[in-house]
C-alpha positions in Angstrom: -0.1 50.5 18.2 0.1 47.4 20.8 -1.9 45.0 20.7 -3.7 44.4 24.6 -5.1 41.5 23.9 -3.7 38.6 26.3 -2.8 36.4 23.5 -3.0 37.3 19.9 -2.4 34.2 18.9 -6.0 32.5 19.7 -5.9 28.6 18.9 -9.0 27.0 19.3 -7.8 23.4 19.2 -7.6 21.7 22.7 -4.2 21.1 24.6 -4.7 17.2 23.8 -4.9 17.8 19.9 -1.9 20.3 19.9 -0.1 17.5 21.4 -0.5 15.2 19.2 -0.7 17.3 16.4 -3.8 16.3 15.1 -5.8 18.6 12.3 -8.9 19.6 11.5 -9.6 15.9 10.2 -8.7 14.7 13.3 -5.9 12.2 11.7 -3.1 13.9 11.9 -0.8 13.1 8.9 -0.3 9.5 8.9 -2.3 8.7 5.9 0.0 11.0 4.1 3.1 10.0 5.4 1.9 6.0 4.9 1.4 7.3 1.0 4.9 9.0 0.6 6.5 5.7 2.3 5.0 3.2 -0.3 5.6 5.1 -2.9 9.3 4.9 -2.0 9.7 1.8 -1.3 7.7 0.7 -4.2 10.7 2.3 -6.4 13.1 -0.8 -5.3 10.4 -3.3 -4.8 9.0 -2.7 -8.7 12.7 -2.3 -10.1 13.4 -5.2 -8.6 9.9 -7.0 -9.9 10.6 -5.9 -12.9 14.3 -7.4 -13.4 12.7 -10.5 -12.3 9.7 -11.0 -14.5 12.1 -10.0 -17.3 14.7 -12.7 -16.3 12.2 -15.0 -16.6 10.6 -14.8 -19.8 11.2 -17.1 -22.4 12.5 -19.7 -19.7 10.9 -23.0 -19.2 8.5 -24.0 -16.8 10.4 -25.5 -14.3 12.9 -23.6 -13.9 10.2 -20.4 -13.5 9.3 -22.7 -10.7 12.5 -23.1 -9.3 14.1 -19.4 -9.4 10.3 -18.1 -7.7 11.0 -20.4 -4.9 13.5 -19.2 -4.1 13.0 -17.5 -1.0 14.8 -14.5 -1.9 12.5 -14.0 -5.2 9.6 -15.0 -3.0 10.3 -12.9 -0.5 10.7 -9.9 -3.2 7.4 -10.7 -4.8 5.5 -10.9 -1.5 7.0 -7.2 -0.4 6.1 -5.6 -3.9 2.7 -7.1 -3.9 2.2 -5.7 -0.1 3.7 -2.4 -0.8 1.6 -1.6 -4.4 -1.4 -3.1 -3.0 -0.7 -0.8 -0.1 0.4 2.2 -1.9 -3.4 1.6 -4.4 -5.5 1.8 -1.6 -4.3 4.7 -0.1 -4.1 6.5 -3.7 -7.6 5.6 -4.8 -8.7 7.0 -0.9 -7.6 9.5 -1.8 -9.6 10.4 -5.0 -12.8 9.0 -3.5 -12.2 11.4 -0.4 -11.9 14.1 -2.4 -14.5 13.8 -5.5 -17.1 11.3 -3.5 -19.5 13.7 -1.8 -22.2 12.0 -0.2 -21.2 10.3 3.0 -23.2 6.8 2.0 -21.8 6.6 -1.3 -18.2 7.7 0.3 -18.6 4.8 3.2 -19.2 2.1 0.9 -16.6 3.2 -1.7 -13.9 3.1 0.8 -15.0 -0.4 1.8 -14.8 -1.2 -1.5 -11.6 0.0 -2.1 -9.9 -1.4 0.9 -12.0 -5.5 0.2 -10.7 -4.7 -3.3 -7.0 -4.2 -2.5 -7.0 -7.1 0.0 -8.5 -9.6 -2.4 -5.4 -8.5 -5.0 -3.5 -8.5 -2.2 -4.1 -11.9 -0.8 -4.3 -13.7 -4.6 -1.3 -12.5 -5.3 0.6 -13.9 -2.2 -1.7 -16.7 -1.9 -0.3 -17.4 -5.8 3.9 -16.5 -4.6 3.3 -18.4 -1.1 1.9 -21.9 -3.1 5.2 -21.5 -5.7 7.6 -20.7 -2.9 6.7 -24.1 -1.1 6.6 -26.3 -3.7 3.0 -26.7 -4.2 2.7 -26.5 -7.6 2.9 -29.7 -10.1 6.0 -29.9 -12.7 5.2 -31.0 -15.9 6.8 -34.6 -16.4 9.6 -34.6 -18.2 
């Protein structure tokens, strides 16, 4: 039997959101990809954290100081502390998205969530940054 309709397959989304490929949320996929992206390049970033913070224990204070300024190591630190904090927010937007169900409550637990990860965020490359220039007194010898 043919089908007479003039085009079986009815979208209801407007030429603009087909475009751009937006969903029902309006968002597209971005939040999604932006998850999958931290998550990879949190696999080098902690590997590498890790390798670090392992080197350094046991070692005295000053020369703790002296391989965290270096700007390689700083420059590590700084991009693992972006990406995780990164990579957290989005995760826990996630669950409160998806198990928060009143819009108030939902609002102000996503500002939470993002004020949270930027105060993290911004003590732990406040805490790299003052190490990495120098700013941090040596024990006298």
């Amino acid at each position: 039997m043919a089908d007479n309709r003039p085009n079986p397959r009815v979208d209801m989304r407007t030429p603009l959101s087909r475009v751009k490929g937006l969903g029902a949320a309006h968002h597209g996929v971005e939040h999604w990809w932006m998850h999958r992206i931290t998550a990879v390049s949190n696999i080098p970033l902690v590997v590498a954290f890790v390798i670090i913070i392992a080197g350094l224990a046991g070692r005295p204070y000053a020369e703790v100081i002296r391989i965290v300024s270096n700007p390689f190591v700083a420059l590590l630190l700084g991009l693992c502390v972006i990406s995780v904090t990164n990579h957290m927010r989005l995760g826990m937007q996630i669950i409160i998205e998806d198990y928060v169900h009143d819009r108030g409550w939902k609002i102000v637990s996503i500002i939470a969530n993002n004020f949270f990860a930027a105060v993290i965020a911004a003590a732990c490359l406040f805490s790299v940054l003052k190490i990495s220039f120098g700013r941090v007194p040596l024990p006298p010898v």
